[in-house]
C-alpha positions in Angstrom: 321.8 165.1 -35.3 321.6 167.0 -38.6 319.5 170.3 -38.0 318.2 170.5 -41.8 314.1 170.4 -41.9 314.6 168.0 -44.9 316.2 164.9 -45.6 317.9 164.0 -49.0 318.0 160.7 -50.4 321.6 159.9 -49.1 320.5 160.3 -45.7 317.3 157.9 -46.3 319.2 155.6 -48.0 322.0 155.5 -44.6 319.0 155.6 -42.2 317.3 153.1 -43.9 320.3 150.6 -44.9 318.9 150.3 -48.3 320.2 151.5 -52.1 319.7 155.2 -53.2 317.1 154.0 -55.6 314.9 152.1 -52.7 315.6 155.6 -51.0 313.9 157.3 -53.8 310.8 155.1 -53.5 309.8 155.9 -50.0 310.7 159.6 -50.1 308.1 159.6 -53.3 305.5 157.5 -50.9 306.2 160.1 -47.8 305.7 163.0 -50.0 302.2 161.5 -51.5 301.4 161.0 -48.5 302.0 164.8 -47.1 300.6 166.1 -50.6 297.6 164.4 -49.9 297.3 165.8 -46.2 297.3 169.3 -48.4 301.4 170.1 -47.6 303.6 171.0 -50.0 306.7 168.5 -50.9 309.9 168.9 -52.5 311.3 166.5 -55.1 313.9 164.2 -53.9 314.1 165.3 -50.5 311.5 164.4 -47.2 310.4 166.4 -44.1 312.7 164.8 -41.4 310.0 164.8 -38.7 307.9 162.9 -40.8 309.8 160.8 -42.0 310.7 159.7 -38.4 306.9 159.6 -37.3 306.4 157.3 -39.6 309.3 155.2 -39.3 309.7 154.7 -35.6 305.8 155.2 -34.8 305.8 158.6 -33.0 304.3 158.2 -29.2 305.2 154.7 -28.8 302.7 152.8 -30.5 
């Protein structure tokens, strides 16, 4: 497992089996998302443990 805190759109795309510019698209959703829980973001890349939580529903649920 890659220990970087951030995730660039390569990696999304891999995880996600989708096309770089799908990719794009849901690290721009992720990153509205944290910007709207006050967080900073960072163009083109996304927080890895987020993106996680909110792919595989962190805790099971």
């Amino acid at each position: 497992m890659n220990n970087n805190k951030f995730m660039r759109v390569d990696e999304v795309a891999d995880e996600l089996e989708v096309s770089v510019a799908y990719a794009y698209k849901v690290i721009r959703k992720l990153n509205e998302e944290l910007e709207s829980k006050g967080y900073l973001t960072v163009k083109g890349r996304v927080n890895r443990e987020y993106f996680y939580e909110r792919l595989y529903c962190k805790g099971g649920e």
